[in-house]
C-alpha positions as CSV (number, residue, x, y, z in Angstrom):
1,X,19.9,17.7,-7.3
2,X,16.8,17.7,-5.3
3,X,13.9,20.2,-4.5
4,X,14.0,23.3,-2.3
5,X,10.3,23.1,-0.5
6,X,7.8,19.9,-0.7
7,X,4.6,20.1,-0.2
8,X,3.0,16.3,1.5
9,X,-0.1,15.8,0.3
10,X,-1.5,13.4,3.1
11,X,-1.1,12.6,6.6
12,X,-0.1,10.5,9.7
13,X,2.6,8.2,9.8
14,X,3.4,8.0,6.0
15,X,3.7,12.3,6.0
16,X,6.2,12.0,8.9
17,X,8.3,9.2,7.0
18,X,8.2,11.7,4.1
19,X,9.2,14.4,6.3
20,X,11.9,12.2,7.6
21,X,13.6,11.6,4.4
22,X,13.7,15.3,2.7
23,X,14.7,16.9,5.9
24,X,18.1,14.5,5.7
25,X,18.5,15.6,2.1
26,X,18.3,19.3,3.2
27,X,14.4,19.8,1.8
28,X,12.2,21.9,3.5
29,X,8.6,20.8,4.2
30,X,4.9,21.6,4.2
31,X,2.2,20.0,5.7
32,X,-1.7,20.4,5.2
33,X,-4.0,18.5,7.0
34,X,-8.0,18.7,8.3
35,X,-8.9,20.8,11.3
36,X,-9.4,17.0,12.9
37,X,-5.8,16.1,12.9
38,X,-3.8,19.5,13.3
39,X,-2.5,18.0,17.1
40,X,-0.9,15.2,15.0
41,X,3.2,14.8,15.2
42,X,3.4,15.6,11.4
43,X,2.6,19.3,11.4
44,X,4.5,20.1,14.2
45,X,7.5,18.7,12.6
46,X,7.3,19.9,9.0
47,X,8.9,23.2,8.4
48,X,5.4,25.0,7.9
49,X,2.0,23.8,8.4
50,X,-1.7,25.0,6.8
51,X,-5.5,23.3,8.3
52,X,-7.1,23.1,4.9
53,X,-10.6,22.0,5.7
54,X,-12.7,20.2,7.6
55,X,-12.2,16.2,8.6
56,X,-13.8,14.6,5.4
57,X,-11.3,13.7,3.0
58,X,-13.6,15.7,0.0
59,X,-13.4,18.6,1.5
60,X,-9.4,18.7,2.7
61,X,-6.7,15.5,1.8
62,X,-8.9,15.1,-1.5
63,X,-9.3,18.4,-2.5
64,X,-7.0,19.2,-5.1
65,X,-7.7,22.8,-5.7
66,X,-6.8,24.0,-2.0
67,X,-3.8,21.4,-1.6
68,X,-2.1,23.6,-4.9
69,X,-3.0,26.5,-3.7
70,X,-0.8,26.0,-0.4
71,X,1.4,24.7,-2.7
72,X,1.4,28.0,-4.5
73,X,1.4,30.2,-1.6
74,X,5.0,28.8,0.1
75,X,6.4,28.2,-3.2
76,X,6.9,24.9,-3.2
77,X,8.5,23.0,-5.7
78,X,7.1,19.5,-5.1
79,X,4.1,17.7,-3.8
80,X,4.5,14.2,-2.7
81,X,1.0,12.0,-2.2
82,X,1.9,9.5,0.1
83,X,-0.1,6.5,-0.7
84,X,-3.9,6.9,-1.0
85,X,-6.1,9.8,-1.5
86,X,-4.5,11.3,-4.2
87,X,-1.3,9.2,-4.5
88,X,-2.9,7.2,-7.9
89,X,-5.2,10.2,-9.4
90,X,-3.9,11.0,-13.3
91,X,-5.6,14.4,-13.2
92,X,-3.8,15.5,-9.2
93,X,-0.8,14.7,-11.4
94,X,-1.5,16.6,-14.3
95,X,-2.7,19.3,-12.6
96,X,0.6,19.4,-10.5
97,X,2.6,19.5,-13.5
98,X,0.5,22.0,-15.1
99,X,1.2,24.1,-11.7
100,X,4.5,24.0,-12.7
101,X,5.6,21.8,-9.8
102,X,6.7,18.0,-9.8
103,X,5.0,15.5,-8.9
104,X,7.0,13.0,-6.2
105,X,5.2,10.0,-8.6
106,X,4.5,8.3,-12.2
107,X,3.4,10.8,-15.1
108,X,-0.3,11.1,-15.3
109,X,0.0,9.2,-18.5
110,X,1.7,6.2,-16.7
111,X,-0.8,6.5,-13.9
112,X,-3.7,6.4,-16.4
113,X,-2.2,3.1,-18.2
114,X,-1.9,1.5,-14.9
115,X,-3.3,2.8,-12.0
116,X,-6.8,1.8,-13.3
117,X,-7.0,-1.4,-12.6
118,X,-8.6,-2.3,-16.5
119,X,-6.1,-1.1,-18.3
120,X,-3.1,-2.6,-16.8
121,X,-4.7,-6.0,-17.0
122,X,-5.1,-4.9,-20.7
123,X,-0.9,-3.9,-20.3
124,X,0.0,-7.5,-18.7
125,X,-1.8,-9.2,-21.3
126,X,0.2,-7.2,-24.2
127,X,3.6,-7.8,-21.4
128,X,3.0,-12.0,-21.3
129,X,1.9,-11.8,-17.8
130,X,-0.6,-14.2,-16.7
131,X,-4.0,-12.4,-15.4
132,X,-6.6,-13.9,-13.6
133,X,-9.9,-14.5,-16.0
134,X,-12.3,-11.2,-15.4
135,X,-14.2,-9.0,-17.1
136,X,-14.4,-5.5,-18.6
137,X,-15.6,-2.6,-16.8
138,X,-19.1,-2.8,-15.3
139,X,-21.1,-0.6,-13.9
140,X,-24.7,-2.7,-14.2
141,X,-26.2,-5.7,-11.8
142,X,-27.7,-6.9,-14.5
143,X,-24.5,-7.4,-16.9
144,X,-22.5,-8.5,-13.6
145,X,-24.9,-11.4,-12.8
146,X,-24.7,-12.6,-16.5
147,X,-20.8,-12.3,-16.3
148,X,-20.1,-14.1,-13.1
149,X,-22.4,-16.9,-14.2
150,X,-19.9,-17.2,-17.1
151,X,-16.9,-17.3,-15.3
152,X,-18.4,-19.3,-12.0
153,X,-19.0,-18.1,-8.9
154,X,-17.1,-17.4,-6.0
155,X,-15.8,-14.1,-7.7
156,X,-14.2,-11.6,-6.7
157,X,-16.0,-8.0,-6.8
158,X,-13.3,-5.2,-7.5
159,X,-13.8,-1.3,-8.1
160,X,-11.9,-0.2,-10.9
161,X,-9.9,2.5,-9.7
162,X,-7.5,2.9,-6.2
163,X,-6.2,-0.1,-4.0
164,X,-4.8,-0.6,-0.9
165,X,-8.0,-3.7,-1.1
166,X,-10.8,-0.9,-0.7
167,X,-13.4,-1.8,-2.8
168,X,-13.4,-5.6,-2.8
169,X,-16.1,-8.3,-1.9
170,X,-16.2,-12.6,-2.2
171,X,-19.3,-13.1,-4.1
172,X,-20.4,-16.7,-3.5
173,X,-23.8,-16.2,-5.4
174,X,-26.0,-13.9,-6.9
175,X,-27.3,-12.8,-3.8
176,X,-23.7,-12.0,-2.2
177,X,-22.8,-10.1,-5.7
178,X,-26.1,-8.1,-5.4
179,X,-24.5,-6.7,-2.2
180,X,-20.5,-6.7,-3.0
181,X,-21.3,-4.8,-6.5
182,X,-23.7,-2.1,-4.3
183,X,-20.6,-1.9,-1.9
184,X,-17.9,-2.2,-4.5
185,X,-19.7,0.7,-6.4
186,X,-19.9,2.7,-3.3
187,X,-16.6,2.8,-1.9
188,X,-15.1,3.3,-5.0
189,X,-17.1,6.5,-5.9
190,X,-16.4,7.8,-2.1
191,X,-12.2,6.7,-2.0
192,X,-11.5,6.7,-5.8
193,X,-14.3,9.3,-7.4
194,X,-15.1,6.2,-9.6
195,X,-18.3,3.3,-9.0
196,X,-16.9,1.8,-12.0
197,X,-16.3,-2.0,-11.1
198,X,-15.1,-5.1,-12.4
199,X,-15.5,-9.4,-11.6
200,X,-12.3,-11.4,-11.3
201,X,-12.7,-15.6,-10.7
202,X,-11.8,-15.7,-7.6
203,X,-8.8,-18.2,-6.9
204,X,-8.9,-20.3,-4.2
205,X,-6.5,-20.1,-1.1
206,X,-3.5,-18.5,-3.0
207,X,-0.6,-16.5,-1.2
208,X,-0.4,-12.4,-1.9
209,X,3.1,-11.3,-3.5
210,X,4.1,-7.7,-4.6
211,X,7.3,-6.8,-6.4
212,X,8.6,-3.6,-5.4
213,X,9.6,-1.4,-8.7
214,X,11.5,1.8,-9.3
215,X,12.0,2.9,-12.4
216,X,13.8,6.0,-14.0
217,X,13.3,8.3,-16.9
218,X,15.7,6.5,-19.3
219,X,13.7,3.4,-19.9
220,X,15.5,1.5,-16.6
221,X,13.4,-0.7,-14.6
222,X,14.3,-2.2,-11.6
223,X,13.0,-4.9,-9.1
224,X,13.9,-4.1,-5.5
225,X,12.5,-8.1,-4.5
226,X,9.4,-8.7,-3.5
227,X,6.8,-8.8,0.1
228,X,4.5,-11.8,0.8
229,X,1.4,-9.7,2.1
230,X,-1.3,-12.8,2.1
231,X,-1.9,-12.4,6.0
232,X,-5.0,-10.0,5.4
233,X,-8.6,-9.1,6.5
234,X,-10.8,-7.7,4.5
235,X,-8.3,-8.1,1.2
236,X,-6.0,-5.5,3.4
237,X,-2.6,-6.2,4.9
238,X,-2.0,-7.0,8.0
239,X,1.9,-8.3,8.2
240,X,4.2,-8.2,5.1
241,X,7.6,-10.2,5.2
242,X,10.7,-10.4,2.5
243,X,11.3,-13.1,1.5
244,X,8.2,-14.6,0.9
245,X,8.5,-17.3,2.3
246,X,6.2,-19.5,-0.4
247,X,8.6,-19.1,-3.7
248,X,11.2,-21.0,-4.9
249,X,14.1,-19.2,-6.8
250,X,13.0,-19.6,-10.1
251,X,9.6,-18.6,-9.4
252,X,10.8,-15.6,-7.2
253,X,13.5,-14.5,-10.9
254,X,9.8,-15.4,-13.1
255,X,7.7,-13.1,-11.0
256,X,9.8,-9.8,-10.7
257,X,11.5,-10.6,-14.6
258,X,7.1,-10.4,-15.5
259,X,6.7,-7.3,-12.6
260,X,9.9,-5.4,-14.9
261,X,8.3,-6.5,-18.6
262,X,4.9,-4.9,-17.4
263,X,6.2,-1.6,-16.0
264,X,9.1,-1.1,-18.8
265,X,5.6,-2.0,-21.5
266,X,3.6,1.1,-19.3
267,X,7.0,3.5,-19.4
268,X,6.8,4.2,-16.2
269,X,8.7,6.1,-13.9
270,X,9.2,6.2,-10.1
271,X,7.9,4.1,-7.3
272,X,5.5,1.1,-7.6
273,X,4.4,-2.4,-6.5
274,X,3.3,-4.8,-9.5
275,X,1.1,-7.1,-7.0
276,X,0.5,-10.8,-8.0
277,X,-1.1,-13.8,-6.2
278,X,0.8,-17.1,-6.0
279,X,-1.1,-20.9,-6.5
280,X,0.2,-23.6,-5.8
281,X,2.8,-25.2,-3.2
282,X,6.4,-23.9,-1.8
283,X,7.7,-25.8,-5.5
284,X,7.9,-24.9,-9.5
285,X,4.3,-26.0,-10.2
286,X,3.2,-22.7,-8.3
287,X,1.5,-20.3,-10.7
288,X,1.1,-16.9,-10.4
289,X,-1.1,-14.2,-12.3
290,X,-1.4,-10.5,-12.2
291,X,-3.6,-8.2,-9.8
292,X,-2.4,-5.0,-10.2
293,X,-0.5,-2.1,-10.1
294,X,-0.4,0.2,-7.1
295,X,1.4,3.7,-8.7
296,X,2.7,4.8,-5.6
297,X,4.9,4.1,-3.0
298,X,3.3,1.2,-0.7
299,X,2.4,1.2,3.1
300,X,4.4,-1.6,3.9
301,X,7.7,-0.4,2.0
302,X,10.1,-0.2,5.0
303,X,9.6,-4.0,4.7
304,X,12.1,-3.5,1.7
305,X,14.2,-1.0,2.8
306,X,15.1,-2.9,5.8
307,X,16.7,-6.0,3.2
308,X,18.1,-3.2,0.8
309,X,19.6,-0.8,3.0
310,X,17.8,1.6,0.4
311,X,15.8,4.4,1.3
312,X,12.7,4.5,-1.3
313,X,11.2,8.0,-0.8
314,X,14.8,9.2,-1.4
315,X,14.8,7.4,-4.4
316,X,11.6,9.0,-5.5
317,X,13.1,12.3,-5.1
318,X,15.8,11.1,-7.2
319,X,13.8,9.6,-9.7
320,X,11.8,12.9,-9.9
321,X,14.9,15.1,-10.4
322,X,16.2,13.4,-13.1
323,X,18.7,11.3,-11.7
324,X,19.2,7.7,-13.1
325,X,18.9,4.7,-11.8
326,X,22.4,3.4,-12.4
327,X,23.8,6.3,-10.2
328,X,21.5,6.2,-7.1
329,X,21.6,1.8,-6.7
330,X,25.2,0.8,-7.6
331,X,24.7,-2.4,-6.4
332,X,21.6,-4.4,-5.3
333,X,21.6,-6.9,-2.5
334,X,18.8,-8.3,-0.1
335,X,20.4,-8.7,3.3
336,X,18.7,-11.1,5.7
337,X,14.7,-11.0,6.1
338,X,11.9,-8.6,7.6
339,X,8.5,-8.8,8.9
340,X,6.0,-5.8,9.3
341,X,2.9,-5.9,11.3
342,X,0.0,-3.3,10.7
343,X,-1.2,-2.2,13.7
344,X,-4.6,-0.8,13.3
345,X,-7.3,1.2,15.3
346,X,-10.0,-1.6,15.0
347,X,-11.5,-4.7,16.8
348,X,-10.7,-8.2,15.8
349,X,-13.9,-9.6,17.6
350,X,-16.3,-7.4,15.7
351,X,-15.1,-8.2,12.5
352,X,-11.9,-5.9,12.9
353,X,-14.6,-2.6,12.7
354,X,-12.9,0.6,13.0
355,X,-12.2,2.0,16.6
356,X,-12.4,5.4,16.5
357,X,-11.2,7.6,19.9
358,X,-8.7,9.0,21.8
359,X,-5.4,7.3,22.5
360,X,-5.0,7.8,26.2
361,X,-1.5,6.3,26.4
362,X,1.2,4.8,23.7
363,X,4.2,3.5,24.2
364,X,6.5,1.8,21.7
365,X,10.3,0.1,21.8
366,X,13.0,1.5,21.0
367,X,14.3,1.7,17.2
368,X,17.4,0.0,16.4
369,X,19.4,-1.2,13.7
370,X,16.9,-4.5,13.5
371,X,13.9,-2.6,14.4
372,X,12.0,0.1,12.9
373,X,8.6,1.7,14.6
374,X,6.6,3.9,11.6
375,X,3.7,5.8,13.5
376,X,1.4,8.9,13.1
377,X,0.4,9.2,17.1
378,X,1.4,9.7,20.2
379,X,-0.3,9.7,23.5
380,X,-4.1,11.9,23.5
381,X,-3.7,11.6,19.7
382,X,-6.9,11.5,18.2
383,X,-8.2,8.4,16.1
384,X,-10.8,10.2,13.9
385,X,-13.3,7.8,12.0
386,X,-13.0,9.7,8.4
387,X,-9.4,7.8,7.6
388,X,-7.7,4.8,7.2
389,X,-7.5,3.2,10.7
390,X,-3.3,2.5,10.6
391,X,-1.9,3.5,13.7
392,X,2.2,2.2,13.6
393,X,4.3,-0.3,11.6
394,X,6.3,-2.1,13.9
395,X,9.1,-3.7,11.4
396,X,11.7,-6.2,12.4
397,X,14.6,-7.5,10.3
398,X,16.9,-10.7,11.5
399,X,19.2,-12.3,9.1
400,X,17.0,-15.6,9.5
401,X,13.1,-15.6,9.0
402,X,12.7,-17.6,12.4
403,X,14.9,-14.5,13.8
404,X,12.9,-12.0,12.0
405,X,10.0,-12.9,13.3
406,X,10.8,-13.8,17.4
407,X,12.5,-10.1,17.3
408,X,9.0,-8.9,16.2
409,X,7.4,-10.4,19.1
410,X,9.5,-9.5,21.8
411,X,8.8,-5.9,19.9
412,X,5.1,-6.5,20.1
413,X,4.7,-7.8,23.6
414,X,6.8,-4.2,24.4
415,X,4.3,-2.4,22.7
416,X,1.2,-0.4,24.1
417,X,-2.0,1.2,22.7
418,X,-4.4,2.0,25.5
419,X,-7.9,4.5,24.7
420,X,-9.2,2.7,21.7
421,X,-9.3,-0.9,20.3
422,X,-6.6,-1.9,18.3
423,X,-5.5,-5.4,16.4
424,X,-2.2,-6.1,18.5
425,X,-3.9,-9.2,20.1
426,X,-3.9,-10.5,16.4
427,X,0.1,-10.9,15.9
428,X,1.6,-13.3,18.7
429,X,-0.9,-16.3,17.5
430,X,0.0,-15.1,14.2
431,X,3.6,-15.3,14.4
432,X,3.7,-18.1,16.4
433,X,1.6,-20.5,14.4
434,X,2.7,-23.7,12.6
435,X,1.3,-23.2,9.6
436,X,2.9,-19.3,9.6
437,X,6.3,-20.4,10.3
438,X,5.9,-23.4,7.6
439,X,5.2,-20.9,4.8
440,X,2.0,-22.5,4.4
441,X,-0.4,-19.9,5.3
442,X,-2.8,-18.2,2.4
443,X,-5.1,-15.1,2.3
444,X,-7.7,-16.9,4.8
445,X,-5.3,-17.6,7.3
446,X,-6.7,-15.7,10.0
447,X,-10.8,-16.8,9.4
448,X,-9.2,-20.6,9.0
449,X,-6.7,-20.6,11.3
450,X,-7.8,-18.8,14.1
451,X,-11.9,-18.2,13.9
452,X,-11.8,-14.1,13.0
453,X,-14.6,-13.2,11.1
454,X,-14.6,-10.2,8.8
């Protein structure tokens, strides 16, 4: 039904989740990684493990021709990407099907009509999903400044290709778009390959919603709910929660009914997040328009799994071996709610910079039935600066939100990262705001709210 030998194409905590989930369905495992994080728990717990380059992502986690060439070598079957790096590049996934292997993932044709960011505005016009007003691809100041004078400033700077919010920048004026089209530009070529960008109106103060897709090879499409991400810094996550808490029922059936029109118009197969942001109040006259499409499996996807009591990378492995839809979901439910929060490797009063180092001690709660810990470290881990600075997930599921979200704190206050500077200080005032447990809060909460510049 499955594969023999899978090859994970990333690292940390998302390569030991994947690791988690084929060896209970009997798959055997390889890991790469760069020199930098060969102490790590994943490669000591995959079935075989291969250093493939140094600690920049260019020359190991990005490069493709080395990561199929282990793949070749221990005759694996499969290569799963994880989520960034190479999770949303077409030609990784051509070049893995060309390899003969499959890849844990959309087509490269499917990834090419949505996972630029362009095109699948172009697909949720042609679906009847409302966008945001933008522009076409840009790579000139010049045309940038004339375009968000047309539209009206504050916009919203975007790099065409990847997600995850890397690539982003407010633009107030032409001074601020000078700089968020240089960074925009930048980032995108180093995390993406691509400086190709884009200008979206920014809207004001809305709430961040995702619906969670999977979708088979016989034209089924199917919305797994959706995760209220608009606690962010930076235009990245910081605690996800389903329900979101903002949408009324009939909002909640119009958004995923839109999520399932855009991804059955893209025919695409596999894991993926249709992303949206939500204006308006907790009522009917709340709009919402289409961000895009993340063609991969998300960081904060235990949030779902937790409500579902389904297991997502097993699905993908599923999906990918030809199973349908209708014979790995019988039936769907959403059980009770969940709350992630992101724990990161930064510092909230410098702007939540990256804080790179060694982790002198960790400790963590317990895992239980209402609590799940995701993490790449342990104690003397190393932190390196070349990566994404997500330490753990610490998710906790009540069957109330209020319950949901005091079994996250006690988690929290249990919780210990000691050797670097980390974001945990963030999530009590957080979760224990008035406006947060209202369902009020929107994508500024935390500059607004409680005075954190970034």
């Amino acid at each position: 039904m499955y594969f023999k030998r899978l090859l994970i194409a990333n690292r940390g905590e998302i390569a030991r989740r994947i690791i988690r989930t084929a060896r209970e369905l009997g798959i055997e495992t390889v890991a790469i990684s760069s020199d930098v994080d060969a102490g790590l728990p994943f490669t000591s717990e995959a079935d075989a493990h291969f250093v493939i380059g140094a600690a920049p992502p260019s020359e190991s986690y990005l490069h493709q021709e080395k990561i199929l060439d282990v793949a070749r070598r221990t005759g694996a079957d499969a290569i799963h990407p994880g989520y960034g790096f190479l999770a949303e590049n077409a030609t990784f996934a051509r070049r893995v099907a060309e390899a003969g292997l499959t890849f844990i993932g959309p087509k490269a044709e499917a990834i090419g009509r949505v996972g630029g960011k362009l095109d699948a505005r172009c697909l949720a016009v042609e679906a009847g999903v409302p966008v945001v007003p933008g522009t076409t691809a840009l790579t000139d100041f010049g045309v940038a400044e004339r375009e968000a004078e047309r539209l009206g400033y504050p916009v919203l700077v975007k790099a065409a290709a990847g997600g995850g919010g890397i690539g982003m920048a407010v633009a107030a004026d032409a001074k601020a778009l000078e700089r968020g089209v240089a960074e925009a530009k930048k980032r995108g070529a180093t995390f993406f390959g691509s400086d190709v960008i884009y200008l979206e109106k920014l809207i004001d103060a809305p709430a961040h919603v995702e619906v969670q897709i999977v979708a088979d090879h016989y034209g089924h499409v199917m919305a797994l709910g959706e995760r209220d991400c608009t606690i962010q810094r930076r235009h990245q996550k910081v605690v996800e929660e389903t329900p979101s808490p903002r949408l009324q029922p009939s909002t909640r059936r119009a958004m995923m009914a839109a999520a399932v029109r855009l991804m059955q118009r893209a025919e695409y197969t596999n894991a993926g997040t249709v992303e949206m942001i939500y204006a308006g109040g907790g009522d009917a006259r709340g709009a919402f328009y289409f961000l895009e499409v993340n063609s991969r499996i998300q960081v904060e996807h235990p949030v779902t799994e937790m409500v579902t009591g389904r297991d997502i990378v097993a699905l993908q492995l599923g999906i990918a071996a030809g199973e349908r839809l209708s014979d790995l979901i019988d039936v769907q439910r959403i059980n009770g709610c969940a709350i992630e929060a992101r724990i990161c490797a930064e510092n909230p009063e410098r702007k939540f910079f990256p804080s790179p180092g060694v982790l002198s001690r960790v400790v963590f709660p317990d895992s239980t039935s209402d609590l799940r810990i995701d993490t790449g470290i342990v104690s003397q881990s190393l932190v390196p600066p070349h990566y994404d600075s997500l330490l753990a997930k610490v998710v906790a599921w009540g069957p109330t939100r209020d319950e949901a979200i005091e079994r996250l704190k006690r988690a929290l206050a249990e919780t210990v990262i000691e050797g670097v500077k980390t974001n945990l200080s963030i999530f009590q005032p957080v979760l224990d705001h008035p406006v947060f447990r209202r369902g009020d809060h929107d994508t500024r909460f935390l500059k607004t709210h409680l005075g954190y510049e970034y």
